[in-house]
VOPAGU-2260 file (C-alpha; in pm, 1 decimal, decimal comma):
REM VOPAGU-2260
SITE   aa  ch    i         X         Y         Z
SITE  UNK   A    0     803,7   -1522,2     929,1
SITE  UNK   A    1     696,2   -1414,3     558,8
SITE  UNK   A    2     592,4   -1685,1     388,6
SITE  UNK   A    3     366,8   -1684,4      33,5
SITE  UNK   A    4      51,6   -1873,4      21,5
SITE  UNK   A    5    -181,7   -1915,3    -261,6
SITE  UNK   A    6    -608,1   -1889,9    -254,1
SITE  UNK   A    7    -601,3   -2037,1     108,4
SITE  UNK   A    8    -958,1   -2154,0     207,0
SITE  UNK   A    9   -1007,7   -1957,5     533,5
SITE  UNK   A   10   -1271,0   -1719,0     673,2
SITE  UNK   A   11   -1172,7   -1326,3     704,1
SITE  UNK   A   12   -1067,2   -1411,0    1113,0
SITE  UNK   A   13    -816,9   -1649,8     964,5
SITE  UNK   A   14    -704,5   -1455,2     698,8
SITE  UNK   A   15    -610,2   -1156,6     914,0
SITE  UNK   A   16    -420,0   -1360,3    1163,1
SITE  UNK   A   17    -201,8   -1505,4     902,8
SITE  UNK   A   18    -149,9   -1174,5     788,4
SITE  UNK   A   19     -36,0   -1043,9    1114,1
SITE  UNK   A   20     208,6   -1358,2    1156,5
SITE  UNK   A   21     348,3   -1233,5     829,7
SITE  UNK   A   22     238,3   -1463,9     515,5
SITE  UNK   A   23     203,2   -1308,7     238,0
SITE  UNK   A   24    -138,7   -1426,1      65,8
SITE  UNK   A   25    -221,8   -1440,0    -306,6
SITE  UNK   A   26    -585,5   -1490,6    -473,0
SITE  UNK   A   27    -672,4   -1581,0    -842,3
SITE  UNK   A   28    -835,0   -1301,1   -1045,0
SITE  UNK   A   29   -1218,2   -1286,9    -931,4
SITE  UNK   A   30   -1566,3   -1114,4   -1103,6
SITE  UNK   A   31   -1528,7    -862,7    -884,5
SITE  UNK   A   32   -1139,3    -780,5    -872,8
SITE  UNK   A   33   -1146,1    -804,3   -1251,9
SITE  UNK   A   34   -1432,9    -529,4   -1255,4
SITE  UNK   A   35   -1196,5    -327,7   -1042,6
SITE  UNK   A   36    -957,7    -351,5   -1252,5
SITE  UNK   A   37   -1169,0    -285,7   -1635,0
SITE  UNK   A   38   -1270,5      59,6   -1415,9
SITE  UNK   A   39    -935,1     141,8   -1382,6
SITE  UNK   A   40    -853,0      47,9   -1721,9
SITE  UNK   A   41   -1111,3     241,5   -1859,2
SITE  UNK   A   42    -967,6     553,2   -1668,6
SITE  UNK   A   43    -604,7     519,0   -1784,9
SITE  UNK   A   44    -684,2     450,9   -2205,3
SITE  UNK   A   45    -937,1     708,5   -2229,8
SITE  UNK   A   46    -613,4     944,2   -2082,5
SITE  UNK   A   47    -356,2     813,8   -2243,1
SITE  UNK   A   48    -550,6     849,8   -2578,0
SITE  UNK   A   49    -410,4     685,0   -2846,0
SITE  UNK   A   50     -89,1     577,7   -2643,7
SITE  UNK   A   51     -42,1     208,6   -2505,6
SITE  UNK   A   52     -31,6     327,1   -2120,7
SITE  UNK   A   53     273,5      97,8   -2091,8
SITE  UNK   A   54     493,9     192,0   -2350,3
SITE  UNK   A   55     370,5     584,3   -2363,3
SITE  UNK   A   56     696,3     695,0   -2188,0
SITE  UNK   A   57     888,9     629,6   -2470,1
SITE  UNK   A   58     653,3     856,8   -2659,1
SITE  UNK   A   59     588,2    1135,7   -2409,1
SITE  UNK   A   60     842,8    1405,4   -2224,1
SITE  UNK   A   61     892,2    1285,7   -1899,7
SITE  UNK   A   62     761,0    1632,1   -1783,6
SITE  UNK   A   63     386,1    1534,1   -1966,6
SITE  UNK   A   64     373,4    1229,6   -1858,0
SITE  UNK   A   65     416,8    1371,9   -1456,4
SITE  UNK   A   66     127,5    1597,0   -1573,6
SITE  UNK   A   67    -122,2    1336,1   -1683,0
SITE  UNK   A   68     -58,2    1157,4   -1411,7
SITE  UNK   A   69    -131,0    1418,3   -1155,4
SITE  UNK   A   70    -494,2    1460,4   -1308,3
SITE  UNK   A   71    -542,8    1097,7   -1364,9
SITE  UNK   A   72    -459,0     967,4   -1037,1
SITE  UNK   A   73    -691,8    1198,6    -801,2
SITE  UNK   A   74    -944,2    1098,7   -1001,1
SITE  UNK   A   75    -962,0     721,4    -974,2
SITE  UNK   A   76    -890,4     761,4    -615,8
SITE  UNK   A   77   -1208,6    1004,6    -612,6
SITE  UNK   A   78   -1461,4     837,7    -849,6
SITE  UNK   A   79   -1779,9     722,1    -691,3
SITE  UNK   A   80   -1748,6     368,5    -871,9
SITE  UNK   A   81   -1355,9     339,0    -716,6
SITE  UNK   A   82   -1486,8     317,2    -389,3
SITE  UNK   A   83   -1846,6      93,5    -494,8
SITE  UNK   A   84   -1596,7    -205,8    -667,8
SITE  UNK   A   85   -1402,8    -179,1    -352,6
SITE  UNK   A   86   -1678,6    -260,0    -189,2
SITE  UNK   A   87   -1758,0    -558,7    -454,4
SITE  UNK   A   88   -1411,8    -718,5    -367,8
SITE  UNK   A   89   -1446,2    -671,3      -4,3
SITE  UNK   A   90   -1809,6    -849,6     -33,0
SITE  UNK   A   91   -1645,5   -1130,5    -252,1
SITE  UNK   A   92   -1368,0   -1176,2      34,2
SITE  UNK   A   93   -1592,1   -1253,1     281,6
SITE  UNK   A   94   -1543,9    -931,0     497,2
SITE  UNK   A   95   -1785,3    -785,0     711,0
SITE  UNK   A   96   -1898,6    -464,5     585,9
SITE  UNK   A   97   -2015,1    -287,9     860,5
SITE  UNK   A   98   -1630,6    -425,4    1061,2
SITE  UNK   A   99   -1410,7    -344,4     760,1
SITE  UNK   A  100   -1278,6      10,1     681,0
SITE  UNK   A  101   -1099,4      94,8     377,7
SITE  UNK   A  102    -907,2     355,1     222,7
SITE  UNK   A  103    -940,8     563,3     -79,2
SITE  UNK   A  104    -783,0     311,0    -349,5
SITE  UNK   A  105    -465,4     419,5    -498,1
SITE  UNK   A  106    -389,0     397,9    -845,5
SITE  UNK   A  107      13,3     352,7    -885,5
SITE  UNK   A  108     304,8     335,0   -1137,8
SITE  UNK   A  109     623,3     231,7   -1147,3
SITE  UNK   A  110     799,4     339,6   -1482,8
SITE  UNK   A  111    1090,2     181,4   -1646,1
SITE  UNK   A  112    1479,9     262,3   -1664,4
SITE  UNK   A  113    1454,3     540,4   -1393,5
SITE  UNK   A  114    1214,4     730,8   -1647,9
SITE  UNK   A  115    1031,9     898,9   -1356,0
SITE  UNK   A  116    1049,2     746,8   -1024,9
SITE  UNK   A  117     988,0    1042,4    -774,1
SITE  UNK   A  118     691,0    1212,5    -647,2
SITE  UNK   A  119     357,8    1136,4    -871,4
SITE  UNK   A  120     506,0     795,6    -936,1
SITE  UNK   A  121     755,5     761,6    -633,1
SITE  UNK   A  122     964,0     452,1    -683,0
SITE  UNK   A  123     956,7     329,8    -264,1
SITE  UNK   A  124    1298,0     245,6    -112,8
SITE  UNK   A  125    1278,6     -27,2     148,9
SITE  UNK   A  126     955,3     113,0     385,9
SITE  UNK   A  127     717,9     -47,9     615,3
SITE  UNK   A  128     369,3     146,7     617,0
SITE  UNK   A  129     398,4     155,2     980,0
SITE  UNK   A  130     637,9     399,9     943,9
SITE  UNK   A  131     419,9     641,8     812,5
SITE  UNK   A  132     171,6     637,2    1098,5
SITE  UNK   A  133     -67,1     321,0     989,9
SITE  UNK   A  134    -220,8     104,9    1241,8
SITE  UNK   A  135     -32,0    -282,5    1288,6
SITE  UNK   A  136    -343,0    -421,4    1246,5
SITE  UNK   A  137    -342,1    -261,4     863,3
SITE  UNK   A  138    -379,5    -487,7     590,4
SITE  UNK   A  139    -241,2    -393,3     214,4
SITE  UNK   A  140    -461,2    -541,2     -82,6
SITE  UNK   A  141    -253,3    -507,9    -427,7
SITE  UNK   A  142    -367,2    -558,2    -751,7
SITE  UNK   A  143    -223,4    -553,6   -1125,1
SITE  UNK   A  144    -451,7    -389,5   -1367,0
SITE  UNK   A  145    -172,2    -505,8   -1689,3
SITE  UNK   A  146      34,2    -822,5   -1680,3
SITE  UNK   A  147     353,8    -789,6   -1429,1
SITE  UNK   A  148     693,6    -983,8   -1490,9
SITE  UNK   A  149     947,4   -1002,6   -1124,1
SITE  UNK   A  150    1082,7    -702,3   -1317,0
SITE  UNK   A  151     848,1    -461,9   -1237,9
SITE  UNK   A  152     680,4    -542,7    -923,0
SITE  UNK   A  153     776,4    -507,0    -536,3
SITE  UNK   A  154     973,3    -710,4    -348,8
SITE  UNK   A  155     934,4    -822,2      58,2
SITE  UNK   A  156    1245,5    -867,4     247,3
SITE  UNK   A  157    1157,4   -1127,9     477,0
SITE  UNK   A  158    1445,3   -1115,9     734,2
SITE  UNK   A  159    1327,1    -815,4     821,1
SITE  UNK   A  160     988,9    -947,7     947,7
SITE  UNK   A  161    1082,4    -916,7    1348,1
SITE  UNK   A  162    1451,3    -776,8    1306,4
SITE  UNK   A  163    1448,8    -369,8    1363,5
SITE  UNK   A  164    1564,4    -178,5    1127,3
SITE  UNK   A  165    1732,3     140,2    1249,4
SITE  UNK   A  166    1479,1     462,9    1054,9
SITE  UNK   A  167    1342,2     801,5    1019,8
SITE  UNK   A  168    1005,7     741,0    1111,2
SITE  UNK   A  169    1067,9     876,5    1494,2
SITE  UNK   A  170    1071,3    1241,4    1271,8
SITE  UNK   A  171     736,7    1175,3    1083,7
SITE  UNK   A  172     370,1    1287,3    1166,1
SITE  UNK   A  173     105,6    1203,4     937,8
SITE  UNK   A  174     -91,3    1469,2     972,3
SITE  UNK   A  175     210,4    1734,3     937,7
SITE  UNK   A  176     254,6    1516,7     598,4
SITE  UNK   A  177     -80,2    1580,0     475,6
SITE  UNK   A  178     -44,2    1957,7     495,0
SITE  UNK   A  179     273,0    1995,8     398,7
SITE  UNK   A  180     401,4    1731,7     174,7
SITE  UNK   A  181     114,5    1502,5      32,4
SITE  UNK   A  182     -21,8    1774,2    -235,3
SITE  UNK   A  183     331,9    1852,5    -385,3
SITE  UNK   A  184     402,0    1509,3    -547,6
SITE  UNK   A  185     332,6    1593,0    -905,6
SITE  UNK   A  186     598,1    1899,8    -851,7
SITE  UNK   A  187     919,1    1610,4    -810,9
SITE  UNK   A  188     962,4    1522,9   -1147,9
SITE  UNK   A  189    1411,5    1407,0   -1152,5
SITE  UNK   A  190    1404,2    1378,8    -783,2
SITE  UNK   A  191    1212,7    1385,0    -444,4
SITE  UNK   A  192    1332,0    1578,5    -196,9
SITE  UNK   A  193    1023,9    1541,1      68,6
SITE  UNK   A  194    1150,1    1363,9     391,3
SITE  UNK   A  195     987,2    1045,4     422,1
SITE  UNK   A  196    1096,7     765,0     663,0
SITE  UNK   A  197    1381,2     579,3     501,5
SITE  UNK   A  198    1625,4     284,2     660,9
SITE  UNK   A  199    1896,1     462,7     850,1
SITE  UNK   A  200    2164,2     164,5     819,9
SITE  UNK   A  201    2226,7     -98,7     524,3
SITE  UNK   A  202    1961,0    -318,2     401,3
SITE  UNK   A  203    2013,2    -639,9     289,4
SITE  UNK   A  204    1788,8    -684,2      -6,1
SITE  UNK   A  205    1862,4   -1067,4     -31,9
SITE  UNK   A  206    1681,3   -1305,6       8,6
SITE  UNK   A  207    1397,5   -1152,7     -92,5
SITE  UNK   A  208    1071,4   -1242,1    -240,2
SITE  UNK   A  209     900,9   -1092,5    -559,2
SITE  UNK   A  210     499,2   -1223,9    -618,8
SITE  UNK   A  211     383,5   -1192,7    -963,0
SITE  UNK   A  212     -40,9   -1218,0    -992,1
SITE  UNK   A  213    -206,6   -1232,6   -1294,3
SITE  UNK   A  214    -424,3    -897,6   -1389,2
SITE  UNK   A  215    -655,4    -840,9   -1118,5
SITE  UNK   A  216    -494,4   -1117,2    -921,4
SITE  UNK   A  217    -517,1    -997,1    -543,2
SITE  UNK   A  218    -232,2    -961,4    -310,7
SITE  UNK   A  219    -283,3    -951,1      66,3
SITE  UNK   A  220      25,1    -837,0     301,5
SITE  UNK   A  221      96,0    -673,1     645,1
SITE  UNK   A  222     129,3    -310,7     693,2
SITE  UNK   A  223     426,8    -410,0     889,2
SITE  UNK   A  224     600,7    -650,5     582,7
SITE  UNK   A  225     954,1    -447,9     478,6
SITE  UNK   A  226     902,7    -426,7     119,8
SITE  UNK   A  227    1011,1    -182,4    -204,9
SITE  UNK   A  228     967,1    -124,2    -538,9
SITE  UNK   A  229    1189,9    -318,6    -745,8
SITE  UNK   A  230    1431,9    -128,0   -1003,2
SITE  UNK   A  231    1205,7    -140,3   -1299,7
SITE  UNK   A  232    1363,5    -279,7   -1628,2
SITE  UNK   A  233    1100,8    -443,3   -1815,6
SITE  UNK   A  234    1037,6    -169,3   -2064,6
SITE  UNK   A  235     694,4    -150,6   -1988,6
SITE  UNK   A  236     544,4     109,1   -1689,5
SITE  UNK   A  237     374,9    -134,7   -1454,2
SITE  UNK   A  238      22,9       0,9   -1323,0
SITE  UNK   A  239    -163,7    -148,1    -988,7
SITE  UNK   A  240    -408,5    -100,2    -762,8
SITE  UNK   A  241    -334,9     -55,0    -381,4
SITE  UNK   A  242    -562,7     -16,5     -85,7
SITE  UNK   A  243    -616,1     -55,2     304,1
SITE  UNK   A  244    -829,3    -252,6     498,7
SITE  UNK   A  245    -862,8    -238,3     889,8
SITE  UNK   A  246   -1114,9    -443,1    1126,3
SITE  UNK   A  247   -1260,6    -209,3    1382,4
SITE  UNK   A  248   -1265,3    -485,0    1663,3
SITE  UNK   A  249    -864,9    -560,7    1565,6
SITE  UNK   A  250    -782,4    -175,7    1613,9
SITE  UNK   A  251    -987,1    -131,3    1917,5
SITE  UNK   A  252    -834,0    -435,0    2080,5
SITE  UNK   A  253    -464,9    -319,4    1900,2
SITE  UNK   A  254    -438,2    -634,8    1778,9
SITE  UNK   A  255    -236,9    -673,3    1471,2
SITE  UNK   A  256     142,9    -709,4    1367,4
SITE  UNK   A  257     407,7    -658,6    1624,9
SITE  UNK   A  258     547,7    -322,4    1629,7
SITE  UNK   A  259     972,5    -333,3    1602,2
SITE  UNK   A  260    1095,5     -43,7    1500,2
SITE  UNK   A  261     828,5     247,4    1408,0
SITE  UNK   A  262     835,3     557,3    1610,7
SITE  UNK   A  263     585,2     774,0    1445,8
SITE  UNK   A  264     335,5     986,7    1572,8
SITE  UNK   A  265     -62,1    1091,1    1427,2
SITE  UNK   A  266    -286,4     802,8    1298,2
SITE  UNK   A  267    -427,6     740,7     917,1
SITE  UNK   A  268    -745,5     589,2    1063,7
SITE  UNK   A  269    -914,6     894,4     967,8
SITE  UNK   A  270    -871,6     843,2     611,0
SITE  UNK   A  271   -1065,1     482,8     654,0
SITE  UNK   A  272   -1394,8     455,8     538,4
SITE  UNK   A  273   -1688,3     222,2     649,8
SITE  UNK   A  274   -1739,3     -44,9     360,6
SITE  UNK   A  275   -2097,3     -55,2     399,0
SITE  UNK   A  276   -2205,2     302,9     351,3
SITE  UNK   A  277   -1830,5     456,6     361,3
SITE  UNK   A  278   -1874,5     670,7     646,3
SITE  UNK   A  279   -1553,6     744,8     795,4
SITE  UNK   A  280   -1417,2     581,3    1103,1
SITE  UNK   A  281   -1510,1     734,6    1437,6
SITE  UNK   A  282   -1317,2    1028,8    1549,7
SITE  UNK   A  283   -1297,6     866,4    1914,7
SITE  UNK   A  284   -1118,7     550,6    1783,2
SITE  UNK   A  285    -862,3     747,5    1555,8
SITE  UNK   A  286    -809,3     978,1    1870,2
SITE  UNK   A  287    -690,3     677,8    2091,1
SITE  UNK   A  288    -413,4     693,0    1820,2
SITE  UNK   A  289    -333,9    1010,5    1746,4
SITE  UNK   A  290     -34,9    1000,9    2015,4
SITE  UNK   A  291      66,6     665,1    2038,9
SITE  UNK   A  292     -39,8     481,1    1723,8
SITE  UNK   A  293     393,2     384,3    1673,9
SITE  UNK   A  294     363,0     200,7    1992,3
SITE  UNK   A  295      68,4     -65,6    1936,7
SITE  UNK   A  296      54,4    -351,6    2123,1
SITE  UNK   A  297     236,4    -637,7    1997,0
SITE  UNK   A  298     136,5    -940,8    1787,5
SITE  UNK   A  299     118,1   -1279,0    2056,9
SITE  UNK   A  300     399,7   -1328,9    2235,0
SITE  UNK   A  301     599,7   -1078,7    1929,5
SITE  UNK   A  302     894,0    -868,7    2108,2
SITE  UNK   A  303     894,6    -544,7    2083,7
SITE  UNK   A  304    1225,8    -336,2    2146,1
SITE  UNK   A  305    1239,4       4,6    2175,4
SITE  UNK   A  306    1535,3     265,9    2077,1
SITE  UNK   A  307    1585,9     132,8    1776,6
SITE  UNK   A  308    1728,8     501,1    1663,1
């Protein structure tokens, strides 16, 4: 059941099994989460020049804009100081840094009025992560780094919390997707023609919930949570912050959110990195993955029906 629920007072064990029961969890902007965020800041003016980052498309071929992006991006995700204020906020949440992995954070966009919403700044159609090979006991952090309205941010689609949803992800391997698909992004400037696992039937959109935190606000949310970007017409490009979080005791014991309708195959675990000296995640855990990461075992007591396709 997705449910929204603001700065709860619980420990990290508590935290992740609401999060694998499907609430959605917001936190206030913190010192740490706003540091985050001034880093990223700092990244995106000094790039944009004299531009206002969130008004520049109206200013910029759509064509430039793709190209700034595509230098801009790799580089926050690969900055020393990316990974050390991840760190910060994972200290300030209480999680145990030699336990918690994380991935490289991810700095993303979402323009306005169908500017440019494929490859470099892909606008996502109705997904679950665990579609694309992540473990069910992944955990997605989001932050905004400029104000958000409900116009520009994602949206959840609660229904779809334990109800399978008939996909593509049986034809997707991660690791086939890193060398053949990842790198090409900045080339899909008016459309995306990389297959990525997509709903294979009609989605109801409706009901569905939209969360709006403040700049460097922090929102917490199940790999396995159906969500999508929603149809940005604010004016404004939105920029955020995403990252990953896994507990190494939750993906040894594959405990995490049921599992009820990915088929995938490969793992991402090998892109997760140690938070307290970001070594990556031993090769024999990932490898206990690699060919049967879609079928994880269930959340207590979840169901977890097969054939889906």
């Amino acid at each position: 059941m997705t449910t929204v629920l603001a700065n709860p007072d619980v420990t990290d064990n508590e935290r992740r099994e609401r999060l694998y029961q499907g609430q959605v969890l917001v936190y206030p902007a913190s010192e740490a989460s706003i540091a985050l965020v001034e880093h990223a800041r700092t990244m995106i003016e000094k790039a944009f020049g004299a531009l206002d980052p969130q008004t520049a498309q109206h200013e910029m071929a759509v064509e430039d804009f793709a190209t700034l992006l595509a230098g801009l991006k790799p580089e926050f995700i690969h900055h020393a100081e990316s990974k050390r204020r991840i760190r910060s906020l994972l200290v300030d949440f209480g999680c145990d840094v030699d336990r918690t992995y994380f991935d490289v954070p991810r700095l993303r966009t979402s323009t306005s009025d169908g500017y440019l919403d494929a490859g470099i700044s892909y606008a996502f159609h109705p997904h679950r992560d665990t579609w694309y090979s992540a473990p069910f006991s992944q955990l997605n952090w989001w932050i905004p780094i400029y104000p958000v309205v409900p116009e520009n941010v994602m949206a959840f689609h609660p229904r779809y919390w334990n109800r399978p949803v008939k996909n593509g992800s049986w034809r997707y391997n991660y690791d086939e997707w890193n060398r053949t698909s990842r790198h090409t992004a900045a080339q899909h400037v008016t459309s995306d023609t990389r297959d990525q696992p997509k709903p294979e039937e009609p989605i109801d959109l409706d009901p569905q919930v939209r969360v709006v935190p403040e700049p460097g606000g922090v929102m917490l949310f199940s790999a396995n949570q159906l969500h999508s970007t929603v149809p940005n017409h604010s004016g404004r490009t939105r920029f955020s912050i995403d990252f990953r979080t896994v507990h190494l005791d939750d993906v040894v014991n594959r405990r995490g959110a049921p599992n009820v309708d990915s088929e995938c195959t490969g793992t991402s675990l090998r892109d997760f990195l140690r938070t307290r000296n970001f070594e990556q995640i031993a090769e024999d855990v990932a490898q206990t993955y690699e060919d049967d990461s879609s079928f994880a075992e269930p959340y207590e007591n979840a169901k977890q029906p097969r054939g889906v396709r």
